[in-house]
C-alpha positions in Angstrom: 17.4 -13.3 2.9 18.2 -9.8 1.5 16.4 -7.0 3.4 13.5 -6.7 0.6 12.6 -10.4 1.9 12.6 -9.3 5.4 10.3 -6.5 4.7 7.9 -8.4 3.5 8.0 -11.6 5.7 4.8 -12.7 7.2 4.2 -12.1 10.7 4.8 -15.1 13.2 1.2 -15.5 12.7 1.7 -17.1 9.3 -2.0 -16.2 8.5 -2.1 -14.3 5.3 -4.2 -15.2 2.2 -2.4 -14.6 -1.2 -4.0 -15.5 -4.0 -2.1 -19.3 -5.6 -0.6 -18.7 -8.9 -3.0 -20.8 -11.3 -3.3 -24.3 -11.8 -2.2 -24.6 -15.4 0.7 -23.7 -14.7 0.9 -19.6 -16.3 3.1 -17.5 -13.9 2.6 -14.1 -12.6 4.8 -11.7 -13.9 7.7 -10.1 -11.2 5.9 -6.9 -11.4 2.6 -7.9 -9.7 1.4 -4.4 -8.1 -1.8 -6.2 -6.7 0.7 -8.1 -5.0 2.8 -5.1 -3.9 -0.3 -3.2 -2.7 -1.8 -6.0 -0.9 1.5 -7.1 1.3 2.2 -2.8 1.9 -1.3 -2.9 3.5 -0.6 -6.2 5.5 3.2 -5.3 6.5 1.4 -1.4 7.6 -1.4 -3.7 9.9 1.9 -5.7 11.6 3.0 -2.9 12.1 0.2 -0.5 13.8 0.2 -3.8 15.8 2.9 -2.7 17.7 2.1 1.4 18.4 1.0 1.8 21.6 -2.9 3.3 21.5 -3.4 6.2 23.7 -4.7 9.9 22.8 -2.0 10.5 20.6 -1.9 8.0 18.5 -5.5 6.2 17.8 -6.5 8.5 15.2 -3.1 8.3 13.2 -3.5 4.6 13.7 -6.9 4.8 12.3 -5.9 7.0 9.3 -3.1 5.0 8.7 -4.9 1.9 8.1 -7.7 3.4 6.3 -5.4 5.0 3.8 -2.9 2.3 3.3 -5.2 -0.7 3.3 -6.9 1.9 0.5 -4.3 1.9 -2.2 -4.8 -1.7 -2.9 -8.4 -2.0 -2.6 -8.3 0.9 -5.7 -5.6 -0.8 -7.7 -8.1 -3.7 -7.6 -11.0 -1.4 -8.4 -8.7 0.4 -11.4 -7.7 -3.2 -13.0 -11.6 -4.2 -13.2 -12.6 -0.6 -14.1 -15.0 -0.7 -16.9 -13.3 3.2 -18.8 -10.7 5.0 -19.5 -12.0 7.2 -17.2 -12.8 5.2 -14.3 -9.6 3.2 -14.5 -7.8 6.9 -14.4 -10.2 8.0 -11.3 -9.4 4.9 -9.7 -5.4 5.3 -10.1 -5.6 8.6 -9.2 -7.1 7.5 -5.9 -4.3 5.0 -5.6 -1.8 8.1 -5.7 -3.8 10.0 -3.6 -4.1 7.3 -0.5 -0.5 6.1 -0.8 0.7 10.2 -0.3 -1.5 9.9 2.5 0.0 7.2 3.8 3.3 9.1 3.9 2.0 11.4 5.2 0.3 9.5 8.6 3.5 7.0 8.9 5.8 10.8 9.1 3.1 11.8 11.6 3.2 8.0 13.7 7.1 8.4 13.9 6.7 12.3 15.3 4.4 11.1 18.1 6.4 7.2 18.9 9.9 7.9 18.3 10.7 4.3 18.9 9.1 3.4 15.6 10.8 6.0 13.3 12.7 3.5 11.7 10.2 0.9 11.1 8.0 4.2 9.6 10.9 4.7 8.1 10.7 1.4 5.7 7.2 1.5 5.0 7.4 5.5 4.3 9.8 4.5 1.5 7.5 2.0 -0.5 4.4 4.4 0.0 6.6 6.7 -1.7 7.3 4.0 -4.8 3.6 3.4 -5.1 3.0 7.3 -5.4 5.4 7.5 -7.7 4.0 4.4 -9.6 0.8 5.5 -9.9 1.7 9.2 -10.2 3.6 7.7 -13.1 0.0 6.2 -14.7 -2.0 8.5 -13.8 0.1 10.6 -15.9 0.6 8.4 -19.3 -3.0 7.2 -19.2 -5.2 9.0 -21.6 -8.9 9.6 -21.7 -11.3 10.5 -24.5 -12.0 14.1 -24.7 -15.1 14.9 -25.6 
């Protein structure tokens, strides 16, 4: 198992819902970023499992969640978005909760050393999603009017 495998195992739980490829048989491309954004929020949650709570930590806990649950939740939003607009609005959202999400796992590995490296991981594919979607925020083009 290389180590991209490892970051995204399921916890010993087993318990995640993933959407089955369909029945007839079409496959999902490799690059499924409703996929990607979906396990980032799941593999932050196993993580945040294991920072302890206390005064220091609970609100970066809760802002962490919040913002990287986020980022799929608007990708999902952007792909059924019914404009130009919207679907830019919605992406730029999508940059805007995964720099958060930097931002909170630099903060969670300030206040629990321990975790720094763990951060560490999920720091770096918050940074590919902003660049992602910094990347179509950019090249997407609305009417001007």
């Amino acid at each position: 198992m290389n180590n991209e495998d490892a970051f995204w195992t399921p916890h010993e739980s087993g318990n995640v819902l993933r959407e089955e490829p369909p029945a007839y048989g079409v496959t999902k491309p490799v690059f499924d970023l409703e996929e990607r954004t979906a396990r980032f929020g799941e593999a932050v949650i196993r993580f945040l499992k294991t920072v302890p709570h206390g005064p220091l930590t609970n609100r970066l806990i809760d802002q962490l969640v919040g913002a990287a649950t986020s980022v799929g939740a608007n990708y999902c939003e952007a792909d059924d978005a019914v404009s130009k607009k919207d679907f830019k609005n919605r992406i730029g959202t999508c940059r805007k909760e995964s720099r958060e999400s930097k931002h909170f796992l630099r903060m969670i590995a300030a206040a629990v050393p321990d975790k720094r490296l763990e951060a560490r991981d999920l720091w770096r594919e918050a940074h590919e999603l902003n660049l992602i979607f910094s990347t179509i925020f950019k090249n997407t083009k609305t009417d001007a009017k």
